[in-house]
C-alpha positions in Angstrom: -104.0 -20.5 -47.4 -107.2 -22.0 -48.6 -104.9 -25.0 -50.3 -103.4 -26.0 -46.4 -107.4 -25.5 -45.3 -108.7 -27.9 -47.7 -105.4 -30.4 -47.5 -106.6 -30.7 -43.7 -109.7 -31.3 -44.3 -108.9 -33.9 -46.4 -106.3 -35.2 -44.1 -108.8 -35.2 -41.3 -112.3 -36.2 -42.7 -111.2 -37.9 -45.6 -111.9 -36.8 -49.3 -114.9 -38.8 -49.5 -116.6 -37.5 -46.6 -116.1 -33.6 -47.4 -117.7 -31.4 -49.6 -116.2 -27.6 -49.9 -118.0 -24.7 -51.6 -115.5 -22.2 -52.5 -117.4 -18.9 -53.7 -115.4 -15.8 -53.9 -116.9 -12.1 -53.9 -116.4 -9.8 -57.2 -118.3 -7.3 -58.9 -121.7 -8.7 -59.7 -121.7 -11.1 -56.3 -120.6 -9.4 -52.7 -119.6 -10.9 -49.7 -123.1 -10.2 -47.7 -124.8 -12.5 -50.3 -122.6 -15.2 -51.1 -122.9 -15.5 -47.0 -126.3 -15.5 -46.8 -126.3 -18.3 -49.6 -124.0 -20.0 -46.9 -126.5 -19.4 -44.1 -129.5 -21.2 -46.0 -128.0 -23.4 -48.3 -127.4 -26.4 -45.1 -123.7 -25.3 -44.2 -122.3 -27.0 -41.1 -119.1 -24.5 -40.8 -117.9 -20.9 -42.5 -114.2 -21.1 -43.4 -114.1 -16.6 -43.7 -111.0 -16.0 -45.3 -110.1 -12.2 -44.7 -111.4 -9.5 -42.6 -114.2 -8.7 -44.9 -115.2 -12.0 -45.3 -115.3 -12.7 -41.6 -117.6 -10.0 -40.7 -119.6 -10.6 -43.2 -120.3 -14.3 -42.1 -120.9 -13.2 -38.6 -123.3 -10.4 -39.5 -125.4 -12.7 -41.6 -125.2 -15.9 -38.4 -125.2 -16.6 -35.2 -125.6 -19.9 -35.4 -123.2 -21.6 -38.1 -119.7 -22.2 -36.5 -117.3 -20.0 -38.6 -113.3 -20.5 -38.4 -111.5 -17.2 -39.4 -108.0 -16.6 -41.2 -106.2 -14.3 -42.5 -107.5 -11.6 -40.0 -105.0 -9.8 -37.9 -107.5 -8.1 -34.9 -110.9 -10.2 -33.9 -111.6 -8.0 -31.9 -112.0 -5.0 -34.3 -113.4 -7.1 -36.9 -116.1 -8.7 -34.6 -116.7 -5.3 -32.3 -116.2 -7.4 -29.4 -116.1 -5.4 -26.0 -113.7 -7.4 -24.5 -110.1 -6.3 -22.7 -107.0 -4.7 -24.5 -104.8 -7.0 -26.4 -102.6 -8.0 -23.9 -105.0 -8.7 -21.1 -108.3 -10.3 -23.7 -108.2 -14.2 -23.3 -108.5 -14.9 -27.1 -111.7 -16.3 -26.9 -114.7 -14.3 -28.7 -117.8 -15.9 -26.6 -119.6 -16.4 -30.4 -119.9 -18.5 -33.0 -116.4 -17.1 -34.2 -112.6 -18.6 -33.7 -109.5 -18.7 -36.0 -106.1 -17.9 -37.0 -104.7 -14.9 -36.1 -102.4 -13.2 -38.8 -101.1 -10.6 -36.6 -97.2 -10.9 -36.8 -94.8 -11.2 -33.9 -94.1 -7.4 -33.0 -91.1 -9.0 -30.8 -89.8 -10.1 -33.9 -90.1 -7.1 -36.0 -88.5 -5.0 -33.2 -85.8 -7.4 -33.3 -85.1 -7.0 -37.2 -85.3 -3.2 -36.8 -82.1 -3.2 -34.6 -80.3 -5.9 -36.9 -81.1 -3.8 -40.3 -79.8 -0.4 -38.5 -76.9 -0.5 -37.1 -76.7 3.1 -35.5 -80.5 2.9 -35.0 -81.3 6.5 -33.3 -84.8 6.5 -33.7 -87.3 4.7 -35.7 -90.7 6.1 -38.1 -94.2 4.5 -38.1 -95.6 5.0 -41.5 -99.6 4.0 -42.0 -102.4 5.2 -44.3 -105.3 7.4 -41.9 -107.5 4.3 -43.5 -105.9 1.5 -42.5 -106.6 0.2 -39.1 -104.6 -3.0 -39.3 -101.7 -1.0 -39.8 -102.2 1.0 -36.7 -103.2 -1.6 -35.0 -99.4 -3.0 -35.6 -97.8 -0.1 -35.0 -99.3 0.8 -31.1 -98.4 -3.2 -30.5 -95.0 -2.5 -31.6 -94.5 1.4 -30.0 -95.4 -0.8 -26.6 -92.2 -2.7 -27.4 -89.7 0.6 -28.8 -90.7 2.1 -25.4 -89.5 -1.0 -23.3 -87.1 -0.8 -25.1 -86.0 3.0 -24.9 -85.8 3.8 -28.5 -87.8 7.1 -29.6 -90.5 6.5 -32.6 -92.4 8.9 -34.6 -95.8 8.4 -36.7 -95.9 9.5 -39.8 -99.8 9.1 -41.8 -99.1 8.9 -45.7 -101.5 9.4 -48.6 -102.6 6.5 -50.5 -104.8 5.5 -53.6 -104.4 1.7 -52.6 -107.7 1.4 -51.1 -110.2 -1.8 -51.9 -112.6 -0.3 -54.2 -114.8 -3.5 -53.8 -115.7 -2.2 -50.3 -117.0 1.2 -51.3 -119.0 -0.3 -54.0 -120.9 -2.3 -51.6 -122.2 0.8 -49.2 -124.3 2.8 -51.5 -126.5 4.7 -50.7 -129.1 2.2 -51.2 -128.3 1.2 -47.5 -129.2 4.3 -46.3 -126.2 3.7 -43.5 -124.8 7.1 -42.1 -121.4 7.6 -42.5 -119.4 5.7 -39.2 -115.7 6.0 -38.2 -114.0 3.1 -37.1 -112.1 4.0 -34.1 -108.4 2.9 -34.1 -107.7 1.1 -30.4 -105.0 2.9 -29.3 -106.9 6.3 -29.5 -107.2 7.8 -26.1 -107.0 11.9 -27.2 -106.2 13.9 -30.0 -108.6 15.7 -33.1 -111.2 14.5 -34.9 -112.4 12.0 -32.0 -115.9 13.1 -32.4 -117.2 9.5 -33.7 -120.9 8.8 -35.1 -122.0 5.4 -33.9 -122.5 2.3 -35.9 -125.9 2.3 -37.6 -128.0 -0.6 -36.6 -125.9 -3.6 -36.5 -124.1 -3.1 -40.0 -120.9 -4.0 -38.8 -119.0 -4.0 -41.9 -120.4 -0.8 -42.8 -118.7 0.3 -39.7 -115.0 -1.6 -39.6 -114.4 -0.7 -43.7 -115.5 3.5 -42.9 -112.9 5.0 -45.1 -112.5 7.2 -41.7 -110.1 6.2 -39.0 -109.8 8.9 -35.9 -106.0 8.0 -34.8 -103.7 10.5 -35.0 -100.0 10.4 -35.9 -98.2 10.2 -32.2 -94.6 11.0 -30.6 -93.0 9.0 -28.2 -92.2 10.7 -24.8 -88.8 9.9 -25.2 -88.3 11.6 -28.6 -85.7 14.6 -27.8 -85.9 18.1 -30.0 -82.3 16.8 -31.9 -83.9 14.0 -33.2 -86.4 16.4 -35.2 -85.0 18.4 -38.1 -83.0 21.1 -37.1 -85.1 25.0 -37.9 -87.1 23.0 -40.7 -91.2 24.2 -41.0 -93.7 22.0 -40.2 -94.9 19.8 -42.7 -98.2 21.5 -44.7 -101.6 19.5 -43.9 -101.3 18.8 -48.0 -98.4 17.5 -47.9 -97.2 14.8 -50.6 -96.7 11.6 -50.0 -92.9 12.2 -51.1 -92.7 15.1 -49.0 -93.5 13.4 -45.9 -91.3 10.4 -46.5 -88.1 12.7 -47.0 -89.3 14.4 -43.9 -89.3 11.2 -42.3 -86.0 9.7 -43.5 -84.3 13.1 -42.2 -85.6 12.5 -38.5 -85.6 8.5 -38.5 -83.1 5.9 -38.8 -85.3 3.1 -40.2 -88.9 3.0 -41.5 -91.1 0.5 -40.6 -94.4 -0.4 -43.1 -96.8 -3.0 -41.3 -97.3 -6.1 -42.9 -100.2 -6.0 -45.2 -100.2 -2.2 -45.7 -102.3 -0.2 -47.9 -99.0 1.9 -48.6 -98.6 -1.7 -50.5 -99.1 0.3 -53.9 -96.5 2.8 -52.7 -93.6 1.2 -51.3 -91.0 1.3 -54.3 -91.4 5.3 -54.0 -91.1 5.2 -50.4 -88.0 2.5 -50.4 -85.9 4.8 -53.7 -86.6 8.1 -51.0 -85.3 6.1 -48.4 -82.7 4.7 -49.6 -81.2 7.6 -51.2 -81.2 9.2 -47.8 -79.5 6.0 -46.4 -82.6 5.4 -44.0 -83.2 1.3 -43.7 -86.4 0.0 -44.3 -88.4 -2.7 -42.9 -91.4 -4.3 -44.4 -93.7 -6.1 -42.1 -94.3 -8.7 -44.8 -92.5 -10.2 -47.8 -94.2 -8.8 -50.4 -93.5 -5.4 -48.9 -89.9 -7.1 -48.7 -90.0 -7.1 -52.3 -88.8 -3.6 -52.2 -87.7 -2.6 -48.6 -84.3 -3.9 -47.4 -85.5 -6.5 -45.2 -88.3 -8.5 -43.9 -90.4 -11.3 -42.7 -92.1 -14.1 -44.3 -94.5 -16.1 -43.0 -96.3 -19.3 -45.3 -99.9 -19.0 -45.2 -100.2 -22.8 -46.5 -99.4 -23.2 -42.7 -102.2 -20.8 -41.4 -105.1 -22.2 -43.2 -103.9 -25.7 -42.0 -104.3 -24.4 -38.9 -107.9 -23.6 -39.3 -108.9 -26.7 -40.9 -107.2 -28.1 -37.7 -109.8 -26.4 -35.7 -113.1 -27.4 -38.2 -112.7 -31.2 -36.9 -112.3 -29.8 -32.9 -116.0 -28.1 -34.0 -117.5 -30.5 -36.4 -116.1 -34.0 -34.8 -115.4 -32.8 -30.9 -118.1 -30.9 -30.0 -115.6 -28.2 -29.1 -118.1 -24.5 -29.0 -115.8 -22.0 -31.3 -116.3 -19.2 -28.6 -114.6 -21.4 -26.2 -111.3 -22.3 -28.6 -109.0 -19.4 -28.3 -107.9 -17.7 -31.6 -104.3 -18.3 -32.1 -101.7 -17.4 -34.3 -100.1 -19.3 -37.5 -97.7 -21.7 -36.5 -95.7 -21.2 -39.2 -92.1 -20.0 -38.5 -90.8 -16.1 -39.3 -88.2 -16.3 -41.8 -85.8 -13.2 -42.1 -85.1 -12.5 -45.3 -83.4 -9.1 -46.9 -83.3 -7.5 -50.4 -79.7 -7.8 -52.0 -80.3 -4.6 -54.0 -81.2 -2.6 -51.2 -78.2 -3.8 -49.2 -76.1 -3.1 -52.1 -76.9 0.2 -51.9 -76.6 0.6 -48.6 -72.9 -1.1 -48.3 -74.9 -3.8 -46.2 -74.3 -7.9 -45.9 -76.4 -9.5 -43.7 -75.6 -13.3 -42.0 -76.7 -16.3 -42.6 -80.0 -16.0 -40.1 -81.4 -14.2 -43.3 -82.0 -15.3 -46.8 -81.7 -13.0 -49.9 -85.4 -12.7 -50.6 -85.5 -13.9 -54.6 -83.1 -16.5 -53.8 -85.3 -18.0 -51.1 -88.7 -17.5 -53.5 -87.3 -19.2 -56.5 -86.4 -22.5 -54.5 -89.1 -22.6 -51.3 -92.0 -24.9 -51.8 -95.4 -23.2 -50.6 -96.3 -25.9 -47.7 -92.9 -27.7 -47.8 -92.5 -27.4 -43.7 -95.9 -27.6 -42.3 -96.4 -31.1 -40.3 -99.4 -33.0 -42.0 -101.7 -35.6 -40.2 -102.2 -38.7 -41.6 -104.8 -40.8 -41.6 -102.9 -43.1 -38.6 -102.9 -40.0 -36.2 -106.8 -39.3 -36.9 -107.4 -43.4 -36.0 -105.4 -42.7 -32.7 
């Protein structure tokens, strides 16, 4: 991603006439201060790659353009009190625009039904933590409802949790602890939320407390649920609740960039010795589950550097230039182990996932601008 952001701004300003501080966060220099470094250090424009780097940058300015990537919901990241998903304009009214990297939920519905072929009914998995992968899963429980098909939440333990982001709120903040509220939240437990302290937002968007609750669709039916089987215990296992899963669901689905990242071969071997498909809702989830999408992020942070000579050149105002998503085409791809196991073959419209890996070229089918095109 940050290659196809600086390969446009070369391709756009010239080499000569650009000069790109990359400075990435570890453990002895966080995110707040390499930003404030940005803020007074003469930066015309914040390239924020990643949720955490994003609202950082626009916590520490209101004033420095900054192009996002890498960020699947703006509007959670940024706070913004703008309309639902469907209905908000994509246009954040700040100093703020980007690429969005939320994935086509059309898409993913679509490969559900292609990797099950008696598809009865379909299981959300998602860490309590993780409010991306909510986030994709009430986008695509819109699209199983249209659609007819019954789905069921499932909220799994998980370790894989960025460390880096606890570090940074000690208690030398003296923040009280905040709960980020999933969107799609409307009732259930646990919705008594403390608000954000001061205007910390990434104390408040990285709480390690999200207040959605795992859901049922209204057209789930009691023979879909396991037949005189007790309800699963609040301490469940991980395991546990994945078996429990696979015996009500035809196909899991993991959203793409998951925190259940760390746990998908376990959940993939329980599934697919139960004969439940899996979808990942990104390849390197597709690494393990029987198919998914790809999506090359060369393409995405082309994209944005796209949009840095609209700001710096144009005079364009980033509130005013909606965020979009990568242009970068969805390529199916499945896992021939998985499929062997499952008696599967899949056509052509996919690619075997290794095969496609070891002979792709990172970049190979984004369109670049040449040096002609900026002239015109």
């Amino acid at each position: 991603m940050s290659q196809g952001f600086n390969d446009a701004l070369t391709d756009l300003f010239g080499s000569a006439h650009v000069n790109v501080t990359t400075m990435v966060a570890n453990d002895t220099i966080g995110t707040d201060s390499i930003c404030a470094d940005y803020v007074t250090g003469g930066t015309d424009l914040i390239f924020a790659n990643g949720k955490k780097s994003l609202s950082s940058a626009a916590t520490a300015t209101e004033d420095i353009p900054i192009v996002g990537a890498a960020v699947m919901d703006y509007q959670s990241v940024l706070h913004l009190a703008t309309a639902s998903d469907s209905s908000w304009n994509k246009k954040t009214g700040t100093n703020v625009t980007g690429i969005s990297s939320k994935p086509n939920l059309e898409e993913q519905l679509s490969l559900l039904i292609e990797a099950t072929p008696d598809l009865q009914s379909v299981g959300l998995l998602y860490n309590p933590e993780d409010t991306d992968g909510i986030y994709q899963n009430v986008l695509l429980e819109k699209y199983l409802d249209q659609a007819g098909i019954p789905w069921k939440e499932y909220a799994l333990p998980s370790d894989d949790i960025d460390s880096s982001i606890s570090d940074e709120l000690t208690d030398a903040t003296a923040i009280a602890p905040t709960k980020q509220i999933a969107s799609s939240v409307t009732e259930g437990s646990n919705n008594d939320v403390v608000s954000f302290a001061g205007n910390d937002l990434l104390s408040g968007i990285f709480s390690p407390s999200s207040a959605h609750v795992a859901s049922t669709s209204a057209t789930w039916t009691p023979d879909l649920s396991i037949a005189n089987a007790e309800p699963l215990a609040a301490d469940a296992s991980l395991e546990d609740i994945v078996q429990y899963a696979c015996n009500e669901c035809s196909v899991l689905f993991l959203p793409a960039e998951s925190q259940l990242t760390s746990e998908v071969q376990t959940i993939v071997d329980i599934a697919t010795a139960s004969g439940t498909r899996t979808v990942g809702g990104d390849a390197s989830l597709g690494q393990e589950t029987l198919v998914s999408m790809y999506k090359d992020p060369y393409a995405m942070g082309y994209a944005a550097g796209k949009m840095v000579y609209r700001i710096l050149v144009d005079g364009a105002d980033p509130g005013d230039i909606k965020i979009t998503n990568s242009p970068a085409e969805n390529v199916k791809l499945y896992n021939a182990s998985r499929a062997e196991s499952l008696g599967m073959t899949f056509p052509k419209s996919f690619h075997e996932i290794n095969d496609y890996f070891a002979n792709y070229e990172i970049g190979s089918t984004t369109t670049r601008i040449s040096s002609d095109d900026t002239a015109e």
